[in-house]
C-alpha positions in Angstrom: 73.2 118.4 125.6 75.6 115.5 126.1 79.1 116.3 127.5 81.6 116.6 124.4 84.5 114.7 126.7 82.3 112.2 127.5 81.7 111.6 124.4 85.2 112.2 123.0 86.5 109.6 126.0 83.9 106.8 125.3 85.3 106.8 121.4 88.5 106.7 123.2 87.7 103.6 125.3 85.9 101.4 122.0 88.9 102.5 119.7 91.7 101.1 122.6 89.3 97.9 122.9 89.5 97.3 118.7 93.2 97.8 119.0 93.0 95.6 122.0 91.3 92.7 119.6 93.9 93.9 116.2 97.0 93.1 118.9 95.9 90.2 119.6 95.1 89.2 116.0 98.9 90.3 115.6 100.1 88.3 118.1 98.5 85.2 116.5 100.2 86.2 113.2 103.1 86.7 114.9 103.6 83.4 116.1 102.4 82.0 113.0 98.9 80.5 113.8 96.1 81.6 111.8 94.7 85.0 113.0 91.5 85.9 111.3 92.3 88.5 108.8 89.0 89.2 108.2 88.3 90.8 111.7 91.8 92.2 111.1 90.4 94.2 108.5 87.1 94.8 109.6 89.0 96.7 112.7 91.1 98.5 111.0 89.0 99.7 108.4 86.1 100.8 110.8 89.2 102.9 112.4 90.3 104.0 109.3 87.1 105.1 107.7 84.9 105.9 110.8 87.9 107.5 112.9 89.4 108.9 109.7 86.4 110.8 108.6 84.1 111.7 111.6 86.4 111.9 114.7 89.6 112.9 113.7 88.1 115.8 112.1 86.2 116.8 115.0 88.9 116.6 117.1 90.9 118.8 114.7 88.5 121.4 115.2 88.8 121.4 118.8 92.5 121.7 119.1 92.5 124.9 116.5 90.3 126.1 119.1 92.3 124.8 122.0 95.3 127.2 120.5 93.5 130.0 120.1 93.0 130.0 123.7 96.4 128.9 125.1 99.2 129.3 121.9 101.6 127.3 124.2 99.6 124.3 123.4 101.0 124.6 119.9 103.9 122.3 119.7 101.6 119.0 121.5 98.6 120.0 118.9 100.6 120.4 116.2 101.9 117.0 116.6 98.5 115.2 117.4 97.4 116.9 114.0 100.0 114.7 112.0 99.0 112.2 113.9 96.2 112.0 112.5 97.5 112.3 109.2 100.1 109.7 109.6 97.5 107.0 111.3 95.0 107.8 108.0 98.2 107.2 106.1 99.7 103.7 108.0 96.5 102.9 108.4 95.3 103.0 104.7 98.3 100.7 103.8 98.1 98.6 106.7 94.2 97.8 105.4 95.7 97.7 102.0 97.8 94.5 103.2 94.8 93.1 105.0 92.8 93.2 101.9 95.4 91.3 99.5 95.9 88.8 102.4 92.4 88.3 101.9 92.3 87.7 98.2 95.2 85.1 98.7 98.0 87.8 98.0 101.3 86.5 99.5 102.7 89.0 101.5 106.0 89.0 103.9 105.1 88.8 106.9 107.6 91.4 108.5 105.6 93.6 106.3 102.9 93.2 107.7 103.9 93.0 111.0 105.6 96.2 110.9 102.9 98.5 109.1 100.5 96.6 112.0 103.1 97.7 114.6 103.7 100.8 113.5 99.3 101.3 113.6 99.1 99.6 116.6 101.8 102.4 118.4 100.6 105.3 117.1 97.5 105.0 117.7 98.0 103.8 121.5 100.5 106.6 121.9 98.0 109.4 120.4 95.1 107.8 122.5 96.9 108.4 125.4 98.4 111.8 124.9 94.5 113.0 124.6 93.4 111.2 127.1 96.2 112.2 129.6 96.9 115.7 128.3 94.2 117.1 125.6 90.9 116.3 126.9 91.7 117.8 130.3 92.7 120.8 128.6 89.8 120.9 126.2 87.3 120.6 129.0 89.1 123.7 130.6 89.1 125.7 127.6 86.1 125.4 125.2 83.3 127.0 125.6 79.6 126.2 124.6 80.1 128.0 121.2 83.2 126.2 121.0 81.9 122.7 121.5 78.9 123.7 118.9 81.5 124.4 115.9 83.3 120.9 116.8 79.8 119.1 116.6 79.0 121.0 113.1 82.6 120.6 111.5 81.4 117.6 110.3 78.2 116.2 109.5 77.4 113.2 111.6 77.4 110.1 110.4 76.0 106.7 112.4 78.9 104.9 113.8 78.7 101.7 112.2 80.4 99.6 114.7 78.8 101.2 118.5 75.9 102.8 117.4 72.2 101.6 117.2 72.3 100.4 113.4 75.0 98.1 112.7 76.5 98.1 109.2 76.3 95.1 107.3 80.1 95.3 106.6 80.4 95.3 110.6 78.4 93.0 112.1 80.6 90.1 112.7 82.5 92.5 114.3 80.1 94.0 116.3 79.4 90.6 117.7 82.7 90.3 118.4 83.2 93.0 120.6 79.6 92.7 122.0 80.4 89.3 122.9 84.0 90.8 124.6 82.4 93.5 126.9 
C-alpha cells in the first residue's frame, strides 16, 4: 500500500508549484504586461475542481479522525476545515473573473488582483500549516483502518493535471509544468 503522507505531501508539492506558475501570472498582471489568462484559469480551475472535490475531502476525513484521537487538535482542524471552504469559495470567484477576462469581459484590475491575492495566501498559508503541523500529526495518529476510510471517502477520480491521462482541458498546462520540472 502506498504511504497516505506521501501521497498527501506530493499533492502538496504540485499544488505549491501551480500557485508558484498563478503568482507569477499575477505578477505579470500586476505590472500590466499581458499574463496568459488562459493558464491562469487552467490553474485555478484544476485547483478548484480537482482539489475541491477529491483532496480536500479526503483530507476532511482525516482531520475528523485526527480529533477523535487528540480533541486538543480541535481549534487548528477546525480552522483548516473553513479553509477549505473559503479557498472553494475565493477560488470559485477568482475562476469566475478568469473566465469573463477570457470572453473579453472588462474587469478592474484591483479586483482581480485582490480575489487572486487573497487565493494565492490562503492557499500558501493552509499548505503550510499541513505540511508543518497536520501531516506530522496525521502520520502519528491514524491508523491502517484510519487511512482506509480517508481513501474510500471519496471515490477516486484521475487527476487530470499529474496523473497518467491528461485531460483535454489540461494539457497545455500539463506541458507547462512538465516543461518547468
Amino acid at each position: 500500500m502506498t504511504d497516505p503522507v506521501a501521497v498527501w505531501h506530493a499533492e502538496h508539492q504540485r499544488f505549491a508549484s501551480l500557485l508558484d506558475c498563478l503568482e507569477r501570472e499575477l505578477a505579470a498582471f500586476h505590472r500590466g504586461d499581458d499574463p496568459d489568462y488562459q493558464l491562469m484559469h487552467d490553474i485555478v480551475h484544476y485547483l478548484h475542481h480537482y482539489a475541491d472535490l477529491y483532496h480536500h475531502p479526503r483530507e476532511d476525513v482525516a482531520f475528523e479522525r485526527m480529533m477523535r484521537r487528540e480533541p486538543g487538535l480541535s481549534l487548528p482542524v477546525y480552522r483548516l476545515l473553513q479553509e477549505h471552504r473559503v479557498l472553494a469559495t475565493v477560488g470559485e470567484t477568482l475562476l469566475e473573473y478568469l473566465a469573463d477576462i477570457l470572453e473579453d469581459a472588462v474587469i478592474e484590475r484591483s479586483t482581480v488582483e485582490a480575489a487572486a491575492a487573497t487565493y494565492l495566501v490562503y492557499y500558501r498559508h493552509h499548505l503550510d500549516v499541513e505540511e508543518k503541523e497536520v501531516l506530522p500529526r496525521a502520520a502519528a495518529l491514524l491508523t491502517p483502518v484510519d487511512w482506509a476510510a480517508v481513501a474510500t471517502a471519496v471515490k477516486p477520480g484521475p487527476d487530470p493535471v499529474f496523473g497518467e491521462s491528461v485531460g483535454e482541458q489540461y494539457r497545455d498546462l500539463r506541458r507547462r509544468m512538465t516543461a518547468r520540472a
